[in-house]
C-alpha positions as a printed Julia matrix, in Angstrom:
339×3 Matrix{Float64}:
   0.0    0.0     0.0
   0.94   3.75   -0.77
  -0.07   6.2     1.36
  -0.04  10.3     0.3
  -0.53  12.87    1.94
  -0.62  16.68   -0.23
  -1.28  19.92   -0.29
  -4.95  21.36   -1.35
  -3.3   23.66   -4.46
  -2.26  23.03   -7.77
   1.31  21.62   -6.86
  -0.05  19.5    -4.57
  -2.5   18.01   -6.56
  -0.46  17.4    -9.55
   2.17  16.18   -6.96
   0.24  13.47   -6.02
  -1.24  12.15   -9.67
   2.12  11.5   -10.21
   2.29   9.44   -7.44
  -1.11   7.7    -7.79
   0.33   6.62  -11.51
   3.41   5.46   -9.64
   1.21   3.35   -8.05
  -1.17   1.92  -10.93
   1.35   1.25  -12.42
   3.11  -1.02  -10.24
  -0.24  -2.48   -9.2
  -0.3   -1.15   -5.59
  -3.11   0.25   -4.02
  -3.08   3.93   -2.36
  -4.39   6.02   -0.16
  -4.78   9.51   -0.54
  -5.12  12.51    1.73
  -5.23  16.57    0.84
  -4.73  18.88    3.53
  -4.04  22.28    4.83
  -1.42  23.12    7.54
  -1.29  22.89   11.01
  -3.85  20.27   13.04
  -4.99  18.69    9.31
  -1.31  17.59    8.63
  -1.61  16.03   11.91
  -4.55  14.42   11.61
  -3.44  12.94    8.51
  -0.3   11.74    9.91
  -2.12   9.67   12.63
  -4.76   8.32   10.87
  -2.11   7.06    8.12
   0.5    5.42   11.08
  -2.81   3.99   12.86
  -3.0    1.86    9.38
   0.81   1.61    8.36
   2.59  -1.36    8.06
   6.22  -2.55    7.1
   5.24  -2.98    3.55
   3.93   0.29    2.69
   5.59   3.24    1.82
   4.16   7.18    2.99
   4.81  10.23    0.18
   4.39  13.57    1.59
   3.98  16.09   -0.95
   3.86  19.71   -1.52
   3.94  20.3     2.57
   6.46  21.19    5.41
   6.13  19.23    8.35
   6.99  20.62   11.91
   9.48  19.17   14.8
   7.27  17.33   16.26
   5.32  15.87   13.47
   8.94  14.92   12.07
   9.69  13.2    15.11
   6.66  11.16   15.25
   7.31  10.27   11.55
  11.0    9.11   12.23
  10.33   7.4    15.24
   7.35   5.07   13.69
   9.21   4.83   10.61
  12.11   3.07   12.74
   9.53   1.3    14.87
   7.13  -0.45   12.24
   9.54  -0.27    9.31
   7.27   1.68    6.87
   9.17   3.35    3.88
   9.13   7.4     4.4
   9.45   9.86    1.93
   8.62  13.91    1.91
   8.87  15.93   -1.22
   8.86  19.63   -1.06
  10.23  22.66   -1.86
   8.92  25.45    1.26
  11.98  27.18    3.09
   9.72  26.42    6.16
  11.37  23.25    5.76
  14.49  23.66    5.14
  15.38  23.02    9.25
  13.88  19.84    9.02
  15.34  18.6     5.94
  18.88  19.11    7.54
  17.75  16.9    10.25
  16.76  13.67    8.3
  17.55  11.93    4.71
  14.02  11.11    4.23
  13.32  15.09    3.41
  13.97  15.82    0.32
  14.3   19.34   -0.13
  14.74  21.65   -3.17
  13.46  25.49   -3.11
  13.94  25.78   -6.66
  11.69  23.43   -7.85
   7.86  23.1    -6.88
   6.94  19.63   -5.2
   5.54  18.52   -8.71
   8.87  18.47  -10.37
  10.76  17.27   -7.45
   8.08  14.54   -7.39
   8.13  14.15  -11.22
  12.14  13.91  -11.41
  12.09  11.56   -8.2
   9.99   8.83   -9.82
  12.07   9.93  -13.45
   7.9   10.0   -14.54
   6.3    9.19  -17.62
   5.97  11.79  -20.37
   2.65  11.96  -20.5
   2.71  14.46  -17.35
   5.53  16.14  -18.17
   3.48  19.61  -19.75
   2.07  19.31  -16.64
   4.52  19.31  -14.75
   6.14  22.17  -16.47
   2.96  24.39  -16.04
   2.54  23.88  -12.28
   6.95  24.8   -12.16
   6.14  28.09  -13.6
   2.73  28.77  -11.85
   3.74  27.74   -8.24
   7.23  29.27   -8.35
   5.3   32.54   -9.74
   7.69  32.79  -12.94
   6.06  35.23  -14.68
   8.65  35.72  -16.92
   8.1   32.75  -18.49
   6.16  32.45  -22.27
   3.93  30.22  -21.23
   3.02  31.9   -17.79
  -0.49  32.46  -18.54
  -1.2   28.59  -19.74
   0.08  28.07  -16.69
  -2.4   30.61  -14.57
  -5.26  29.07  -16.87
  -4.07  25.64  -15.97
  -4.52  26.56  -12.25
  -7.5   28.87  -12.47
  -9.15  25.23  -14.28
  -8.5   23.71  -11.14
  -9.6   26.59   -7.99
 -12.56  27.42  -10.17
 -14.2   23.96   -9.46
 -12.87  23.25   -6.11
 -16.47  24.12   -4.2
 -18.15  21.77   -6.55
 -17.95  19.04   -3.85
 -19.13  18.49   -0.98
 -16.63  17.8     2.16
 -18.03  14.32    1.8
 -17.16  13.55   -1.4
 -13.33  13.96   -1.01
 -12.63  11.25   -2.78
 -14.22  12.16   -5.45
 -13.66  15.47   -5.33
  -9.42  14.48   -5.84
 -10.68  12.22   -8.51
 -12.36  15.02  -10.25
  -9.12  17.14  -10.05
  -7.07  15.32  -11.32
  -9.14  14.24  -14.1
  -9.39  18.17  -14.7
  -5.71  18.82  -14.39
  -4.58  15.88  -16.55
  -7.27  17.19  -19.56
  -6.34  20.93  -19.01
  -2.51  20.51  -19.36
  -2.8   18.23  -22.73
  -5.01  20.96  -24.03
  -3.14  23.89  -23.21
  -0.14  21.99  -25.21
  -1.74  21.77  -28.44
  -4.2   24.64  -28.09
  -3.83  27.93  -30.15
  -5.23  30.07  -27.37
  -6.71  29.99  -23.66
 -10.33  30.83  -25.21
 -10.19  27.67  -26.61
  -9.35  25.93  -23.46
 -12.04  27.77  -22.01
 -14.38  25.97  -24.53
 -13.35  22.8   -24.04
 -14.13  22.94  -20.21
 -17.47  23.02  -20.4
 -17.36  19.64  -22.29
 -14.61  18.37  -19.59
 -16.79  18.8   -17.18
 -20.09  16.89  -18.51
 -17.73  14.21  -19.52
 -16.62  13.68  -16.09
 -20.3   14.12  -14.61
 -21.94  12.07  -17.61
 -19.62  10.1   -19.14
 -22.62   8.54  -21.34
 -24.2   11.33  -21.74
 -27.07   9.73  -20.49
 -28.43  13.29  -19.39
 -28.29  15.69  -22.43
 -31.45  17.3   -21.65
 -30.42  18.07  -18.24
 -28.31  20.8   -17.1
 -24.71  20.94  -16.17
 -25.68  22.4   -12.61
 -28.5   19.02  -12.51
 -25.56  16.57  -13.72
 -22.89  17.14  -11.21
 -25.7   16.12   -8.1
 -26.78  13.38  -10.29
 -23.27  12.58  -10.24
 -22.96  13.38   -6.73
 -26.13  11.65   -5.22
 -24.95   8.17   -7.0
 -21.76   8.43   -5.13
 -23.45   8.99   -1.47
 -26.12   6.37   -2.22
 -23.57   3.88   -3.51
 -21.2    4.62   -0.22
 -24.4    4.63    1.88
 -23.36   8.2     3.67
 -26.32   8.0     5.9
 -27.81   6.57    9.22
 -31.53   5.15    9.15
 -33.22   6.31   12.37
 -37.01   5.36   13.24
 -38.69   8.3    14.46
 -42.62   7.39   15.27
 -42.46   3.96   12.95
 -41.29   6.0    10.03
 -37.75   5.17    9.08
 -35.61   8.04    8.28
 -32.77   8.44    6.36
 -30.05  10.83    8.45
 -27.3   12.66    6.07
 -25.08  15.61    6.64
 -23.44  18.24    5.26
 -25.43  18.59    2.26
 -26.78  21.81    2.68
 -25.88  22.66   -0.83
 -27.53  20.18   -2.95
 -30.45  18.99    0.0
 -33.64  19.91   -2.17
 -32.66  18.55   -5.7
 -30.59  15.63   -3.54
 -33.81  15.22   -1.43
 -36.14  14.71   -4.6
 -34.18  12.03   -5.91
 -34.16  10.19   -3.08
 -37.93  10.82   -1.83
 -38.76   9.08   -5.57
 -37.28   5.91   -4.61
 -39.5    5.58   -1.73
 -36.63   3.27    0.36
 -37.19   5.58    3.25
 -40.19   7.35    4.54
 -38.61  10.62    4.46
 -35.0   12.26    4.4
 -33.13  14.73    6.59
 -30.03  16.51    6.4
 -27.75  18.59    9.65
 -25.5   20.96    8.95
 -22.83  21.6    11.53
 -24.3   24.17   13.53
 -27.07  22.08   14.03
 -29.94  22.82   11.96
 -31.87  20.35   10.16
 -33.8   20.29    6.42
 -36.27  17.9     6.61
 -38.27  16.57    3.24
 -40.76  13.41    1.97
 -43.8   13.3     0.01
 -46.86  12.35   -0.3
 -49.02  11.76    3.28
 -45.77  11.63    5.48
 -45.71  14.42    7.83
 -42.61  15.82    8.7
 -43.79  19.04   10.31
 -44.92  17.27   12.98
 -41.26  15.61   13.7
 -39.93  18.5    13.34
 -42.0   20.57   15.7
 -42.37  17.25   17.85
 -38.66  16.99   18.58
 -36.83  19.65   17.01
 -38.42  23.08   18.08
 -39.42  23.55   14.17
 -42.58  23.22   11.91
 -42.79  24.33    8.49
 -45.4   22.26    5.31
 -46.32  18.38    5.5
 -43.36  17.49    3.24
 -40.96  20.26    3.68
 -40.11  21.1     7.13
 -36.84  22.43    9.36
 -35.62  22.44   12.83
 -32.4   22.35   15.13
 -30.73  20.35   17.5
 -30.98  23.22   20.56
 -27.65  21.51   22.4
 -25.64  21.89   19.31
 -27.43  25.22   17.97
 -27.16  26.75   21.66
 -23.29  25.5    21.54
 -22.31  28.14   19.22
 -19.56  25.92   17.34
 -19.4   23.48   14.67
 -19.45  20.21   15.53
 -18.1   17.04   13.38
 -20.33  14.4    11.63
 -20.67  11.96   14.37
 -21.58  14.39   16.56
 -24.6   15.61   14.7
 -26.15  12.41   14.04
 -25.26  11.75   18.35
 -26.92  14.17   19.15
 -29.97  13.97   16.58
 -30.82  10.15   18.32
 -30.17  11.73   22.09
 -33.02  14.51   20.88
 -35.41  12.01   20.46
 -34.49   9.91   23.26
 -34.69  12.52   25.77
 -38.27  13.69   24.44
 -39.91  10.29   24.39
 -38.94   9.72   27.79
């Protein structure tokens, strides 16, 4: 197994499709995270050692790590006998990479060239590559600057199409995005062209059958996005009165077209979706109330097959609170007011 861990920008991105072909291509499975700084780097860190064995091999890419995340990294790499490499370029770093010949450090190159000339990478990412040099080490200079800025203006564009969820998919998409952008900015006489062709990347991605060609793009991508929550089942069924509910969060975005799709298939009596301050969207059809469970147990109300509320613990908490949580404290509601 290959684990990665990368940064949440261009460079890291492209960083770690090199990586994932790495790892097609010698038949090994992987494991991707994208994170920030700070506590997310962290988080990554332990979730990957709580899975690591002596077989695998971790690629950090695109980020600087701290002393003590370093520390933790060299002294489980020792212990279990995982393979460790980090690839970046940040003078951040440059402290750390002094301190251990797993770092590989290089400020003049971005992480997707030192990644590209570490694996000596197949040409068919090399444009890319090239483009995410100039754009990350702000080379302005450089003719082909602006394919470059269109290549990651492609990519930041679409990165609120998903939903926190979906971050699987959502790494999927961008790299399928990337990839397509860089071999058209190669041949392409102009950006406006590229432009064009986006459009058509992104139903391709979305609809790859085109099954949908009297539906809109907008309609597509939660098609798209619904089949991938049903298929990972990304909900908790709940009985609330003999009605079984299904329980789903952080959908706020896509609830009511989401909502309708799933109402049609009739496999639960109604649907309901938290967000993480603690309110709830609430929808069915046909003769199932859901006014009354929300007014019942959630201080809400609203129509017979549209209704909201809130979880008052959570709402009256002030903070966000993480998916477990919400759906915690959703059954406790109910508990607590049956009783």
């Amino acid at each position: 197994m290959i684990y990665s861990i990368s940064h949440t920008d261009l460079d890291g991105y492209a960083s770690q499709l090199i990586i994932k072909k790495v790892a097609e291509a010698a038949g090994e499975k992987i494991k991707m995270f994208n994170v920030n700084y700070g506590k997310s780097i962290t988080n990554a860190i332990a979730e990957t050692l709580g899975n690591i064995s002596s077989k695998d091999s971790l690629y950090i890419t695109d980020l600087n790590l701290d002393d003590k995340q370093a520390e933790l990294l060299n002294e489980k790499m020792i212990e279990i006998g995982f393979k460790l490499h980090v690839l970046d370029h940040h003078e951040t770093g440059k402290n750390i990479a002094a301190k251990y010949d797993w770092y590989h450090y290089d400020k003049t190159k971005c992480a997707t060239q030192i990644t590209f000339e570490y694996f000596n990478s197949p040409s068919v990412v090399e444009y890319l590559t090239y483009l995410t040099n100039i754009y990350d080490l702000w080379q302005i200079e450089e003719l082909d600057f602006f394919k470059a800025q269109c290549l990651n203006q492609s990519l930041m564009d679409r990165k609120k199409i998903f939903l926190k969820i979906l971050e699987d998919m959502q790494r999927d998409f961008n790299f399928f995005i990337i990839e397509n952008v860089s071999k058209l900015l190669k041949s392409a006489p102009d950006i406006y062209s590229v432009e064009k062709e986006l459009y058509e990347l992104e139903r391709r991605y979305f609809d790859s059958d085109n099954r949908l060609p009297n539906r809109t793009l907008h309609t597509v991508k939660i098609r798209a996005m619904y089949n991938e929550i049903v298929k990972k089942e990304l909900y908790t069924l709940v009985e609330i009165d003999g009605l079984t509910a299904e329980i789903y969060t952080g959908l706020s975005e896509i609830f009511q077209e989401f909502s309708a799709m799933r109402n049609e298939l009739g496999e639960a009596d109604f649907v309901a979706n938290i967000n993480s301050q603690g309110y709830i969207g609430f929808r069915s059809i046909g003769n199932i109330n859901v006014a009354d469970i929300a007014k019942k147990y959630f201080n809400g109300g609203g129509h017979k097959n549209a209704a909201g509320g809130s979880i008052e613990s959570v709402v009256n908490a002030g903070k966000k609170i993480q998916e477990n949580e919400m759906i915690f404290e959703f059954i406790k509601t109910i508990k607590e007011k049956k009783c």
